[in-house]
C-alpha positions, -999 to +999 in steps of 0.1 A: -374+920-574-409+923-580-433+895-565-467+882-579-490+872-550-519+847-552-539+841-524-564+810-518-586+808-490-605+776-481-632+772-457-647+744-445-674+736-419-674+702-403-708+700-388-727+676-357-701+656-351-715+648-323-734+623-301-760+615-273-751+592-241-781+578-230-778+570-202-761+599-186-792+620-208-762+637-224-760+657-256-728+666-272-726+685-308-690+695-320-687+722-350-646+720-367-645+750-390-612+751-409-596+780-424-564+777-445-550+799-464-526+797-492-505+824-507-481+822-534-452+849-544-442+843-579-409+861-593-410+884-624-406+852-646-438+835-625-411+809-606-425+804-571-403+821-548-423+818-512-452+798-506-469+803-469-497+786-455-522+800-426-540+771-404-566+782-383-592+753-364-620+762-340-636+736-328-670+746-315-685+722-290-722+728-273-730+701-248-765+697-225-774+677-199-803+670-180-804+658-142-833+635-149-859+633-167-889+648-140-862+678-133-861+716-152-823+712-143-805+716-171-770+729-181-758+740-218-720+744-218-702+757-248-664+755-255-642+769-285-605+757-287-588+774-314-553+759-327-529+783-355-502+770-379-480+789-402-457+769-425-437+791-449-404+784-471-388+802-499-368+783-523-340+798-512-340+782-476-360+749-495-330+747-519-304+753-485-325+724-467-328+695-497-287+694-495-288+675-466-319+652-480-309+622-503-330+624-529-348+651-520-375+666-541-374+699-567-389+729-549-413+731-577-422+692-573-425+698-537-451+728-539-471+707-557-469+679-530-475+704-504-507+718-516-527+690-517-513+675-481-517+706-457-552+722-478-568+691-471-578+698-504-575+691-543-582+701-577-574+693-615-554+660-612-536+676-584-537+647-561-529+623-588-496+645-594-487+647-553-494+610-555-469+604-585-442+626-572-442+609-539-440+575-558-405+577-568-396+537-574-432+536-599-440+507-575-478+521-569-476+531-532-459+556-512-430+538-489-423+557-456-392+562-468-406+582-499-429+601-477-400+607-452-380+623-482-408+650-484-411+659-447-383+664-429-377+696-452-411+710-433-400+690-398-364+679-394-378+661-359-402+636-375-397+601-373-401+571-393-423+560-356-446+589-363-453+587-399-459+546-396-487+556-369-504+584-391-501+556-421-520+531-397-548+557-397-557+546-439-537+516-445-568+498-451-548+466-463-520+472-437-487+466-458-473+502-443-477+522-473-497+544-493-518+533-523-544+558-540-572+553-525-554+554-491-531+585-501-562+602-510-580+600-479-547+611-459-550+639-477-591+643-478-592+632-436-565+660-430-541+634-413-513+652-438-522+686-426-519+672-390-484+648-399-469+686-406-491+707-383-485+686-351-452+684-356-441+717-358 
């Protein structure tokens, strides 16, 4: 079988997230630089066979702090913590797993759920398509059960508990689900990233 491979890489820098504490004459700065990247294998008739996703995060944190203000004491301390994520499925074992989902999503309808909710990231009405997918009753929001339907494939151990405290996150009106606007920064925030990362 011959395979077609497209790779995306997206980089983002997160920078000065950071703050000063007066009184302890503290000053914290925290760099997040994000690195995922997407590749796609595409069959001889362009079907997606395998889609994998590579998460790396380093968090880069630079913090001073001064003894007092009359003193040359000072100390600069700098910490990187760097977490890794692979997610991959083929439609094979996506197909295998979707038996025992009711209602599960079409591996094609799933990919292009996927991309949107682990990049973090969007293009070309692709956020407006995850969102529509995801709403399978037409009622304009995404239930818990909906969203439940599409992540269990990537984490059989998540819980309705789980996903209700990463929906608390953006349910700005706090009816436990997902309109636009709310769906859309889940996915901008990169709380869906984390709902599939943490959990795996």
């Amino acid at each position: 079988m011959v395979f077609v491979v497209v790779q995306i890489v997206l980089e983002l820098v997160v920078g000065d997230q950071g703050g000063i504490d007066v009184v302890a004459n503290n000053k914290t700065n925290m760099d997040i630089e994000y690195i995922i990247t997407e590749t796609i294998y595409q069959n001889g008739t362009g079907q997606v066979a395998k889609i994998d996703y590579q998460f790396d995060e380093t968090l880069n944190i630079d913090s001073s702090t001064s003894t007092s203000s009359t003193s040359s004491i000072a100390r600069q301390n700098k910490e990187k913590r760097n977490r890794q994520y692979d997610v991959t499925i083929t439609r094979e074992q996506y197909q295998t797993l979707s038996r025992q989902i009711l209602n599960a999503l079409s591996f094609d309808a799933f990919v292009n759920v996927l991309r949107p909710f682990i990049m973090g990231y969007y293009t070309n009405g692709e956020l407006e398509r995850a969102f529509y997918t995801l709403d399978r009753d037409r009622s304009g929001t995404i239930h818990i059960k909906e969203l439940s339907a599409f992540l269990p494939i990537l984490n059989e151990t998540i819980n309705n508990d789980a996903l209700n405290a990463y929906v608390r996150k953006v349910d700005e009106n706090f009816d436990g689900n997902l309109n636009y606007d709310e769906f859309r920064t889940l996915v901008l925030r990169g709380i869906g990233r984390d709902i599939i990362c943490n959990h795996i």
